[in-house]
C-alpha angles and dihedrals in degrees: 000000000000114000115226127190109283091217116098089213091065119009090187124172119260113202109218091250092072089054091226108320119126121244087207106036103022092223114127120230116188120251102231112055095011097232118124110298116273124182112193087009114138089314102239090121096036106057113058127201087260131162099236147012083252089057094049095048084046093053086041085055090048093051092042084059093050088247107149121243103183127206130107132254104248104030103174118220120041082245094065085042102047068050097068097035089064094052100056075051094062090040093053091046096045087043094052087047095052091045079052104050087032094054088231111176124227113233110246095242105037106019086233106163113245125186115194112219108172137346132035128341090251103120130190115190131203095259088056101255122149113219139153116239096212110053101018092232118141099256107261086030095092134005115293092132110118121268093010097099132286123278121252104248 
Protein backbone atom coordinates (compact mmCIF):
# COMPACT_ATOMS: atom_id res chain seq x y z
CA UNK A 1 0.00 0.00 0.00
CA UNK A 2 1.18 3.84 -1.02
CA UNK A 3 1.71 6.20 2.09
CA UNK A 4 0.43 9.04 1.85
CA UNK A 5 1.03 12.38 4.50
CA UNK A 6 -1.00 11.85 7.63
CA UNK A 7 -1.70 15.23 7.77
CA UNK A 8 -5.14 16.31 6.32
CA UNK A 9 -3.40 19.91 5.09
CA UNK A 10 -1.27 18.17 2.81
CA UNK A 11 -1.85 14.43 2.17
CA UNK A 12 1.51 14.26 -0.04
CA UNK A 13 2.93 11.19 -1.27
CA UNK A 14 5.85 9.64 0.59
CA UNK A 15 7.94 7.23 -1.62
CA UNK A 16 9.22 3.78 0.88
CA UNK A 17 13.06 5.06 0.77
CA UNK A 18 12.29 7.98 3.12
CA UNK A 19 10.69 5.22 5.90
CA UNK A 20 7.57 7.49 6.45
CA UNK A 21 8.81 11.36 6.52
CA UNK A 22 7.20 13.86 4.18
CA UNK A 23 9.11 15.47 1.62
CA UNK A 24 6.57 18.47 1.88
CA UNK A 25 5.64 18.76 5.66
CA UNK A 26 8.55 17.06 7.36
CA UNK A 27 6.18 15.17 9.84
CA UNK A 28 6.74 11.25 9.89
CA UNK A 29 3.43 8.66 9.52
CA UNK A 30 4.07 5.39 10.03
CA UNK A 31 4.04 2.97 7.14
CA UNK A 32 1.85 0.32 8.41
CA UNK A 33 -1.46 1.66 9.53
CA UNK A 34 -0.93 5.26 7.99
CA UNK A 35 -1.71 7.19 11.11
CA UNK A 36 1.29 9.98 12.60
CA UNK A 37 4.08 8.33 13.40
CA UNK A 38 4.26 6.75 17.23
CA UNK A 39 7.22 4.92 18.60
CA UNK A 40 6.40 3.17 21.78
CA UNK A 41 2.63 4.08 21.08
CA UNK A 42 0.15 1.16 21.85
CA UNK A 43 2.54 -1.27 19.96
CA UNK A 44 0.19 -2.69 17.09
CA UNK A 45 2.64 -1.37 14.38
CA UNK A 46 5.86 -2.10 16.39
CA UNK A 47 5.81 -5.34 17.07
CA UNK A 48 5.60 -7.45 13.99
CA UNK A 49 4.32 -11.22 13.77
CA UNK A 50 8.65 -12.45 13.71
CA UNK A 51 10.07 -15.39 14.35
CA UNK A 52 12.41 -14.32 17.00
CA UNK A 53 13.45 -11.61 19.37
CA UNK A 54 16.65 -11.26 16.77
CA UNK A 55 14.09 -10.63 13.81
CA UNK A 56 12.13 -7.98 15.71
CA UNK A 57 15.52 -5.85 16.96
CA UNK A 58 16.58 -6.24 13.51
CA UNK A 59 13.29 -4.80 12.09
CA UNK A 60 13.55 -2.02 15.10
CA UNK A 61 17.33 -1.26 13.55
CA UNK A 62 16.08 -1.10 10.56
CA UNK A 63 13.42 1.39 11.60
CA UNK A 64 15.79 3.31 13.67
CA UNK A 65 17.87 3.77 10.16
CA UNK A 66 14.53 5.05 8.12
CA UNK A 67 14.69 2.09 6.23
CA UNK A 68 11.13 1.15 5.27
CA UNK A 69 9.43 -2.37 6.59
CA UNK A 70 5.90 -2.34 4.82
CA UNK A 71 2.59 -4.14 6.08
CA UNK A 72 -0.09 -2.87 7.39
CA UNK A 73 -1.44 -2.86 11.00
CA UNK A 74 -4.46 -5.02 10.82
CA UNK A 75 -3.63 -7.75 7.75
CA UNK A 76 -6.60 -10.19 7.90
CA UNK A 77 -5.86 -13.98 7.39
CA UNK A 78 -2.56 -15.62 9.08
CA UNK A 79 -1.53 -16.14 5.25
CA UNK A 80 -1.28 -12.46 4.51
CA UNK A 81 0.35 -12.27 7.72
CA UNK A 82 3.08 -15.40 7.49
CA UNK A 83 3.26 -12.71 3.91
CA UNK A 84 4.43 -10.13 5.43
CA UNK A 85 6.57 -11.93 7.83
CA UNK A 86 8.62 -13.23 4.88
CA UNK A 87 9.10 -10.16 3.55
CA UNK A 88 10.81 -8.26 6.68
CA UNK A 89 12.77 -11.33 6.25
CA UNK A 90 13.90 -10.45 2.80
CA UNK A 91 14.42 -6.63 3.95
CA UNK A 92 16.66 -7.62 6.99
CA UNK A 93 18.64 -10.01 4.84
CA UNK A 94 19.08 -7.41 1.66
CA UNK A 95 19.86 -4.56 4.32
CA UNK A 96 22.70 -6.70 6.22
CA UNK A 97 24.08 -7.47 2.88
CA UNK A 98 24.23 -3.65 1.69
CA UNK A 99 25.77 -2.57 5.04
CA UNK A 100 27.94 -5.19 4.15
CA UNK A 101 28.97 -4.37 0.46
CA UNK A 102 28.66 -0.82 1.34
CA UNK A 103 31.09 -1.09 4.42
CA UNK A 104 28.14 0.76 6.74
CA UNK A 105 29.15 0.95 10.25
CA UNK A 106 26.74 -0.11 13.33
CA UNK A 107 26.35 2.85 16.22
CA UNK A 108 27.87 1.75 19.35
CA UNK A 109 24.44 1.92 21.52
CA UNK A 110 21.73 0.78 19.18
CA UNK A 111 23.56 -1.12 16.30
CA UNK A 112 21.59 1.28 13.84
CA UNK A 113 23.39 1.06 10.56
CA UNK A 114 24.97 4.26 9.57
CA UNK A 115 26.84 5.01 5.95
CA UNK A 116 28.97 8.19 5.85
CA UNK A 117 28.66 9.90 2.80
CA UNK A 118 30.58 13.43 3.14
CA UNK A 119 32.03 15.63 5.97
CA UNK A 120 33.91 14.66 9.59
CA UNK A 121 33.84 11.47 11.43
CA UNK A 122 31.44 13.25 14.37
CA UNK A 123 28.20 11.08 14.26
CA UNK A 124 25.00 11.59 15.85
CA UNK A 125 22.39 8.41 15.65
CA UNK A 126 19.03 8.31 15.89
CA UNK A 127 19.03 7.14 19.33
CA UNK A 128 21.21 10.25 20.28
CA UNK A 129 24.39 8.74 20.70
CA UNK A 130 27.73 10.66 19.93
CA UNK A 131 30.37 8.48 18.29
CA UNK A 132 33.42 8.83 15.95
CA UNK A 133 33.26 6.77 12.45
CA UNK A 134 36.40 6.24 12.22
CA UNK A 135 37.55 4.82 15.09
CA UNK A 136 34.24 3.49 16.67
CA UNK A 137 34.94 5.19 19.89
CA UNK A 138 31.72 6.98 21.91
CA UNK A 139 32.47 10.75 21.05
CA UNK A 140 34.61 12.58 24.71
CA UNK A 141 35.99 9.02 25.33
CA UNK A 142 39.05 9.51 23.43
CA UNK A 143 40.64 12.51 21.67
CA UNK A 144 38.71 13.80 18.62
CA UNK A 145 38.96 17.72 19.92
CA UNK A 146 40.99 19.87 17.33
CA UNK A 147 44.25 20.28 17.65
CA UNK A 148 44.56 17.23 20.81
CA UNK A 149 45.77 14.41 18.62
CA UNK A 150 43.93 12.15 15.99
CA UNK A 151 42.06 9.35 16.88
CA UNK A 152 43.33 5.88 16.19
CA UNK A 153 41.04 4.59 13.64
Amino acid sequence: LATYCHDAKCGAFIPDILGGKCRKCRKRTCERCKAGFHIGEGGDCRELDLDTAEERAEVRRMEAMGVPVGGTAREGSKKESRSRVEREKEMCAFTRGLMKERGWKRCPRCKAGVEKVEGCSHMICVCGCEWCYRCWSVWGRASHRIGVGACAG
